[in-house]
TORPA-432573 format. One record per residue (C-alpha): x, y, z. Coordinates in steps of 0.1 Angstrom, whole numbers, plus 5000, padded with zeros to 4 digits. Example, Ala and Ser with C-alpha at 12.3 -4.5 7.8 and 13.67 -1.06 7.14 Angstrom:
! residues 2
512349555078513749895071
! end
This chain:
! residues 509
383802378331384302698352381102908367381403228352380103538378377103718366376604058383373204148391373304558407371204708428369304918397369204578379366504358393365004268361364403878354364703948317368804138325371004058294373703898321370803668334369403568300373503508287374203278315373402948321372002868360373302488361377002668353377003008364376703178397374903548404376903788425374904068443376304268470375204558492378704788498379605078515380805218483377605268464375705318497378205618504379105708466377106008478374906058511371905898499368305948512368005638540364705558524366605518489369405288508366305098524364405058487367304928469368704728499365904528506364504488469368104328463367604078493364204038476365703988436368203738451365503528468363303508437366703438414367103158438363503008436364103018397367002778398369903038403373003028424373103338442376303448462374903758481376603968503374904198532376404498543377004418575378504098563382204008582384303988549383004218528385604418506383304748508383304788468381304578441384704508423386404388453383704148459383704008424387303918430386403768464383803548443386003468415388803348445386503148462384502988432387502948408385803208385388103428356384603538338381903798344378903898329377504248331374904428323376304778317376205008342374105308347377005498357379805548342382105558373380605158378381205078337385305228341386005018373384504708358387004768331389904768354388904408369392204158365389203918355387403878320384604078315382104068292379804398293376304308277374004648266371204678290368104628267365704728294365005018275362305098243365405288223368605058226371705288225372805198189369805328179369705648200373405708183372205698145369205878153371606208169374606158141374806458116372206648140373306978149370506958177369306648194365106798207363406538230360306678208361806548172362806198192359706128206358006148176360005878160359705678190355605738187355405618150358405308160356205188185353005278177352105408208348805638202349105598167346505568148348105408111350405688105348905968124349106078162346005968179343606328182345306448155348206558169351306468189351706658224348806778244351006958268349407308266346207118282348606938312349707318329346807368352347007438387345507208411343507288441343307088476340906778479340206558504339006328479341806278464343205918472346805948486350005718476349505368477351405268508353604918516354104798549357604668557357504288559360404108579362904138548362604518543362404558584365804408589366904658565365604968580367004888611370504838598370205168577368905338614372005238623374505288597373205628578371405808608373906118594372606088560369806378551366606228549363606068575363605728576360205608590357405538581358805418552356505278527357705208489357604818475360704628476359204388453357804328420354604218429354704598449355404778423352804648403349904688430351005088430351205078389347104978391346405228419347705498399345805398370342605328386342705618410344905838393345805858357342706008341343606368364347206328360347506478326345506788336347606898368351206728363352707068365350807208396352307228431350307238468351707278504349807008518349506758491353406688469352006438451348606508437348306308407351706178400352405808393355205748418356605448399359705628388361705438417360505108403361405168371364505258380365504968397363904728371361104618391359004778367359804768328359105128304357504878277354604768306353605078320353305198287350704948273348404958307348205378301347505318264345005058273343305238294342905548274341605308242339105138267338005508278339005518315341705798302341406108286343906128259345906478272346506238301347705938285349406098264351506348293352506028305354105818277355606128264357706128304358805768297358805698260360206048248361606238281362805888302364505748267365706098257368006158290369505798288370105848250372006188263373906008293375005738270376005968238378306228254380305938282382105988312382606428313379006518310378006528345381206758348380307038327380007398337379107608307378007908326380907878348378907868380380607808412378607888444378407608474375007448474372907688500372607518538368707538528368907228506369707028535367107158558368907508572366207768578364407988549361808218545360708098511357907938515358607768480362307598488360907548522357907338518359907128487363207058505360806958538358806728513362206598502363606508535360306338546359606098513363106118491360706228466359406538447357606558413359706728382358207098384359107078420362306988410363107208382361407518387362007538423365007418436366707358404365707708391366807878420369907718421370007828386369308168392371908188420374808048406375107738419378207488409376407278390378306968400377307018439373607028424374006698406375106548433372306708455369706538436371406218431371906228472368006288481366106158451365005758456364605758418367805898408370405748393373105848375372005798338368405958342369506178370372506388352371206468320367706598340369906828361373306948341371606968309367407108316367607188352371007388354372107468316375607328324375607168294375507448272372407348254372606978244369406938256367307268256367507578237367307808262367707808302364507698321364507998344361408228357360508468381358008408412355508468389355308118374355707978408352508158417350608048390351407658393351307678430349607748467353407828481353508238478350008258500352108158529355908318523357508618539358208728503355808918481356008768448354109078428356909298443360009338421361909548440362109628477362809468512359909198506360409108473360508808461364108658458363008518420362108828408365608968416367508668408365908628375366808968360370208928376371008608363369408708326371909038329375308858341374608608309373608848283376008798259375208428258371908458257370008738238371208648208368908348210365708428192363508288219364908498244365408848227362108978233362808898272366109148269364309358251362009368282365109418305365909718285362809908282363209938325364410278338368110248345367410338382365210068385367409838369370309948388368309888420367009508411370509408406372209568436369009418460370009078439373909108448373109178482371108908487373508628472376208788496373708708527373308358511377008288504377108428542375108158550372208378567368808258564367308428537
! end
């Protein structure tokens, strides 16, 4: 009987992969391959091309002490085809395969080209997830809008996460008006757990020093897990150290400290060193053994039952043009300052420095700074995606599209939010330490020092008025707008022209 291939990508290391558990080891052989395609799809972080590479190497080794034939190719191997389709057909050649098994894709550039494979392919669902895509489809048919608020709920009472019988556990189902505090600096406050490299993930930091050394992002130290047992170790130190604060202060930012509270597991979920269903029960446990608070518990399984579910449920439903859209018709280049080019607010500067230095940032970070001013200034929402899909070591296509064309950049239209999340400086200097310290002044809404998000705000709210204030939930902002003298009016939005023209001049701003 012939082997048949079983592709195993490098967002797939899962033991329990529908390709793995359809194939049979004494028959079937596992491809995995690192290729300058994916590594290059766009200029990843080098500490995201490190994570993946070397938890691949890791995968294949572990596959291999199960009883699985593994033909793995390195990137630096002599033969390899560049492409993870042109190494399946270098596999099938050399082991007389005509079959593969595949878990589908997270992307739907990977799904299309597996498609177009002269070999036969059988493309299994990934079930890695609590809300299997079937079911994601019947819940949003004959919905005229699909809220992550009206899904999570279901997914609460499918579960039974904090449930108690039929009712939400405290009586109700999101705590999220306790979880916007701002945080303040402690030295207490126990940082990240860190990984050494061992000899495996070593090897691969030096050949990313010397393949990617262009690519945005510092390399070293570099300490995520590349393994399983990793990425359980930093699951337990976020609970024991972590979770019971996390709740309280998820949506604050600080200067000197980008990760506060946060779990920082995203990147091992992602890759499927770390399953939804898992992390789940440990917060759940711990809030019913009293180690958690419940606004904290519950903060978090709403981000990976409701919000994490939600996006790939998006993704999944609307196929290959969603990342593509460009409802407000924005078309500005992505600012030089989102790759490190000099600014002067203090804000963009401190989160795009935090980026470079750890590939990571927390969601508020995310989407009311850099997302919300690209927002604000007009930004071509596809250079965006593919901004935060670049620097990000958790993003992938499937979690990473829906988070930035649909809630971070409106490009969607409103498939996932009702309105745009846009705000002046004002939120920023209530969640955050970043205005003591800018050149801006962020109570100024006019003038030479004013801050940039004050003017942006009412310019982008004005240049999409007839969009947006007939939405109920933003009429009383126009309504605002309007009550303004004229001249002041007239002067926010020529000081908020002038300033885009010095950014699309490329002047430090």
């Amino acid at each position: 009987m012939r082997p048949r291939l079983v592709l195993v990508l490098g967002d797939q290391l899962s033991e329990g992969l529908s390709a793995l558990e359809a194939a049979d080891p004494a028959r079937d052989i596992v491809v995995m391959a690192e290729v300058m395609a994916e590594a290059r799809s766009v200029p990843h972080h080098p500490r995201k091309i490190v994570l993946v590479l070397a938890a691949m190497r890791k995968f294949a080794e572990r596959l291999r002490a199960l009883g699985w034939r593994v033909a793995y190719t390195q990137l630096d191997e002599d033969g390899n085809s560049g492409a993870i389709t042109g190494e399946l057909l270098r596999r099938a050649e050399g082991f007389g395969a005509a079959e593969v098994l595949a878990t589908r894709p997270g992307e739907w550039r990977l799904t299309q080209a597996l498609a177009g494979v002269p070999l036969v392919v059988t493309m299994l669902p990934d079930d890695r997830f609590l809300c299997p895509a079937t079911d994601f489809a019947d819940w949003a048919a004959g919905r005229k809008v699909l809220r992550m608020e009206h899904f999570y709920r279901r997914m609460r009472q499918r579960t039974g996460y904090l449930m108690e019988g039929d009712t939400p556990a405290g009586g109700q189902w999101n705590f999220d008006h306790e979880n916007r505090k701002p945080a303040k600096a402690d030295l207490l406050r126990a940082p990240p757990l860190r990984h050494e490299p061992d000899a495996v993930t070593q090897a691969v930091i030096d050949l990313v020093q010397a393949r990617f050394a262009d690519h945005f992002g510092t390399l070293t130290p570099f300490w995520f897990a590349t393994d399983r047992e990793g990425a359980l170790r930093s699951l337990e130190h976020f609970l024991t150290h972590h979770l019971r604060d996390f709740g309280t202060c998820q949506d604050a930012m600080l200067a000197g400290d980008g990760f506060l509270h946060h779990a920082l597991i995203s990147p091992y979920l992602n890759i499927g060193l770390l399953s939804p269903a898992e992390v789940c029960d440990r917060v759940e446990a711990e809030w019913r053994a009293g180690r958690a608070p419940l606004n904290a518990a519950e903060g978090f399984i709403r981000q990976v039952l409701g919000w994490r579910e939600y996006v790939r449920g998006i993704y999944d439903l609307h196929g290959p043009g969603y990342a593509e859209q460009n409802a407000l018709g924005h078309t500005r280049a992505l600012p030089a300052l989102y790759w490190g080019a000099p600014t002067r607010m203090a804000c963009l500067q401190a989160v795009v420095s935090q980026t470079r230095e750890h590939a990571y940032a927390h969601h508020i970070q995310r989407l009311m700074v850099t997302g919300n001013f690209a927002l604000l200034a007009g930004v071509d929402p596809g250079a965006v995606h593919a901004w935060y899909l670049a620097v990000y070591a958790d993003a992938f296509e499937w979690v990473e599209a829906p988070n930035t064309i649909g809630m971070s950049q409106f490009a969607d239209g409103g498939v996932l939010g009702s309105k745009p999340y846009v705000s002046s400086g004002a939120y920023i200097a209530r969640m955050s330490d970043y205005c003591r310290g800018c050149a801006y002044d962020v109570t100024a809404k006019t003038g030479e020092g004013a801050c940039p998000f004050n003017l942006l705000y009412w310019h982008f709210l004005d240049r999409h008025r007839a969009r947006f204030q007939p939405n109920p939930r933003m009429a009383v902002i126009y309504r605002n707008w309007d009550r303004l003298a004229p001249e002041h009016r007239a002067q926010v939005l020529t000081q908020a022209g002038g300033f885009l023209a010095r950014l699309e001049a490329g002047e430090a701003v």
